[in-house]
C-alpha positions in Angstrom: 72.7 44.8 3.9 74.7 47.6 2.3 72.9 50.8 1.7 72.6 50.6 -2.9 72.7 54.8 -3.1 72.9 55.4 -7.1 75.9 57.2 -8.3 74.7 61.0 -8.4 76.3 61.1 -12.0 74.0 61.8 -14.9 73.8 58.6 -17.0 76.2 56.4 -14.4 74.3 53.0 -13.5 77.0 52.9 -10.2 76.5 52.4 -6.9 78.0 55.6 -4.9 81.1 54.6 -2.8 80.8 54.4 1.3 79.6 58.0 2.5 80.0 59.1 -0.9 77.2 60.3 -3.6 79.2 59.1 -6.6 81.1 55.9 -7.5 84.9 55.8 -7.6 85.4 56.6 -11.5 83.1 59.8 -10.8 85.0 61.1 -7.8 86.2 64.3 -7.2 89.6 62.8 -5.8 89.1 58.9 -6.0 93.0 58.9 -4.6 91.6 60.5 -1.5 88.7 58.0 -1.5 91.1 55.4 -1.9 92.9 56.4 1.0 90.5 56.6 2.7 88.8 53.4 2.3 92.5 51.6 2.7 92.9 53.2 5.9 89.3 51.7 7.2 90.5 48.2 5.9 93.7 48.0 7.7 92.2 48.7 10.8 90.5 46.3 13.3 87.4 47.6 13.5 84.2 45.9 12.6 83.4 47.0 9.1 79.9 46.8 8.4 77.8 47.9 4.8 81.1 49.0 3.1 80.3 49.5 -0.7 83.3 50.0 -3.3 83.0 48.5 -6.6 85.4 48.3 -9.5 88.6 49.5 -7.6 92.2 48.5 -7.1 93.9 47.0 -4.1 97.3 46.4 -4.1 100.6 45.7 -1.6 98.1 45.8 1.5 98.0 44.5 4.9 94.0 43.8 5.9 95.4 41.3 7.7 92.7 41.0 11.1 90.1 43.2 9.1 86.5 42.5 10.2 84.1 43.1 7.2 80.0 42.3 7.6 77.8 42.6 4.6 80.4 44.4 2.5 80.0 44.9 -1.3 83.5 44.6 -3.2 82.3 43.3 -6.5 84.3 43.6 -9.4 87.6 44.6 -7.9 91.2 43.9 -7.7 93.6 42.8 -5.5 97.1 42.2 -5.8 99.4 40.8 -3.2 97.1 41.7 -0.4 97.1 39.4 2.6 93.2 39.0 4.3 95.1 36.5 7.1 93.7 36.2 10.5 90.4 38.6 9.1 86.4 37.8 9.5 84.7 38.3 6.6 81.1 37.8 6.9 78.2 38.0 4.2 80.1 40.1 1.8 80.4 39.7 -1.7 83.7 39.6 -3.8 82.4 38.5 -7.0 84.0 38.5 -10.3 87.4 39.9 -8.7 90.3 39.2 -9.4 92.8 37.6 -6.4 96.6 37.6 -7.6 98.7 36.6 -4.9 96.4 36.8 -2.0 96.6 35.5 1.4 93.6 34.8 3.3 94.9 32.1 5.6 93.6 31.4 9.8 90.3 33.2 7.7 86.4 33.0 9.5 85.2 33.5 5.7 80.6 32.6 5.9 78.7 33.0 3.6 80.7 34.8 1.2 80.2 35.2 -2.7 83.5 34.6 -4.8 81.5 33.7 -7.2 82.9 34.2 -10.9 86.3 35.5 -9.7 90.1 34.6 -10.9 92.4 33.7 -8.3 95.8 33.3 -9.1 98.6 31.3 -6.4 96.4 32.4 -3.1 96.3 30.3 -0.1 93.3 30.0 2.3 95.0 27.3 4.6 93.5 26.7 8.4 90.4 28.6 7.3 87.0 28.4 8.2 84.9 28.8 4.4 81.6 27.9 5.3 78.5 28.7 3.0 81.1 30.2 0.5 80.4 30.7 -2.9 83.1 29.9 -5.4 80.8 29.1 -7.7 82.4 29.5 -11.4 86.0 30.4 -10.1 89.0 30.0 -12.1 91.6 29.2 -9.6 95.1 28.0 -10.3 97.9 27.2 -8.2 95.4 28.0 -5.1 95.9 26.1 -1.4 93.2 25.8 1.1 94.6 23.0 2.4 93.5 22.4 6.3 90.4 24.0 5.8 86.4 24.2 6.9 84.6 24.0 3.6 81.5 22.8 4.9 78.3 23.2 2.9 80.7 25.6 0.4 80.0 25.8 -3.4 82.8 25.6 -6.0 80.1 24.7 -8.9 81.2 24.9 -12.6 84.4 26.2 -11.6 88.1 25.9 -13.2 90.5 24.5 -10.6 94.2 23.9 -12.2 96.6 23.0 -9.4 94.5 23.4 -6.2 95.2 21.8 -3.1 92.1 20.6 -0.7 94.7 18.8 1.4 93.2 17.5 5.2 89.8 19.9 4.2 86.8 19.6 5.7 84.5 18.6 2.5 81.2 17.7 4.2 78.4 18.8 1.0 81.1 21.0 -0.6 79.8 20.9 -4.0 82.3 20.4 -7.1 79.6 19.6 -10.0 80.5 20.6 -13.4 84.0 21.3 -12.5 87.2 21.1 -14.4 89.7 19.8 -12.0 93.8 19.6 -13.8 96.1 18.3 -11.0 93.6 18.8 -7.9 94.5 17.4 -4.7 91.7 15.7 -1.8 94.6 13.7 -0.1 93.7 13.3 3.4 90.4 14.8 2.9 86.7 13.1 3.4 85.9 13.8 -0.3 83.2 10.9 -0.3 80.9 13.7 1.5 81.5 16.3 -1.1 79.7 16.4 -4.1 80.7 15.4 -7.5 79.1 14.6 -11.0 
C-alpha cells in the first residue's frame, strides 16, 4: 500500500506527497510538484503507491493511466477524462468529479466513497468491488457497465443512469434515488431497502 511518510512541517498532520517530505500546501514549489505529478499521470506507465492529497486536477488527459494502490483523497478534478485507464485499489474519497470521463474503465476495488460527482459518465466499465458509498452524484451515466459486488450505500443519486448494468449484489440501501434509471438492467439482484 502507499508509503504514509508524515509531512516534515512542524505542526502539519499531512501525508508528504510522492518522493516528497512535505505535503503539497508545504511545498517549496507545489507548481513544480504539480507538474510533476501531472506528467506521471498522463503517461502509460503503471503507477503504483502514488500519494497526493488535497490537490487540483483540471483540463487533463489520464486517459490510459494505470494507477495501483494510489492515495488521491480529498482532491479535485475538473473536466479530466480517466477513459480507457486501470485503476486498481486506490482511493478517491471525498473528491470532487465535475465533468469527468472514466468510460471503457477496469475500476476494482476502488473507494469513491463520500465524493461529489457532477454530469461524469463511466459507460462500458468494469466497477467491481467499488465503493461509492455516500456519493452525491447527479446527472452521472454508467450505463453498460460491470457493477458487480459494488457499493453505492446511503448515497444521493439525482439523474443517474444504470442503463444495461451489470447489478449482481450492487448495494443501493439507504439511498435517495430522484429520476434513476435500471432499464434493461437485472436490478432484482442488486440490493435495495
Amino acid at each position: 500500500m502507499f508509503r504514509l511518510i508524515p509531512c516534515s512541517h512542524v505542526g502539519c498532520k499531512k501525508y508528504a506527497v510522492e518522493d516528497y517530505y512535505t505535503c503539497l500546501e508545504h511545498s517549496k514549489d507545489p507548481e513544480k510538484v504539480m507538474f510533476i505529478i501531472n506528467k506521471a499521470l498522463s503517461d502509460t506507465h503503471n503507477h503504483r503507491d502514488m500519494l497526493i492529497t488535497d490537490a487540483l486536477f483540471s483540463e487533463k488527459d489520464f486517459s490510459h493511466t494505470k494507477l495501483s494502490m494510489c492515495n488521491f483523497a480529498r482532491c479535485t478534478f475538473r473536466n479530466v477524462d480517466f477513459s480507457h485507464s486501470k485503476i486498481h485499489s486506490s482511493f478517491f474519497d471525498f473528491c470532487l468529479f465535475d465533468h469527468c470521463k472514466f468510460d471503457d474503465n477496469d475500476a476494482r476495488h476502488t473507494v469513491v466513497a463520500g465524493s461529489t460527482l457532477i454530469e461524469c459518465t463511466f459507460t462500458d466499465s468494469l466497477l467491481i468491488h467499488t465503493n461509492f458509498m455516500g456519493i452525491d452524484a447527479r446527472n452521472c451515466d454508467f450505463s453498460t457497465s460491470d457493477l458487480y459486488y459494488s457499493n453505492f450505500s446511503s448515497a444521493h443519486l439525482v439523474d443517474v443512469r444504470f442503463v444495461d448494468c451489470n447489478l449482481k449484489n450492487t448495494d443501493f440501501r439507504f439511498t435517495d434515488r430522484e429520476q434513476v434509471s435500471f432499464k434493461y438492467s437485472n436490478f432484482e439482484e442488486a440490493l435495495f431497502n
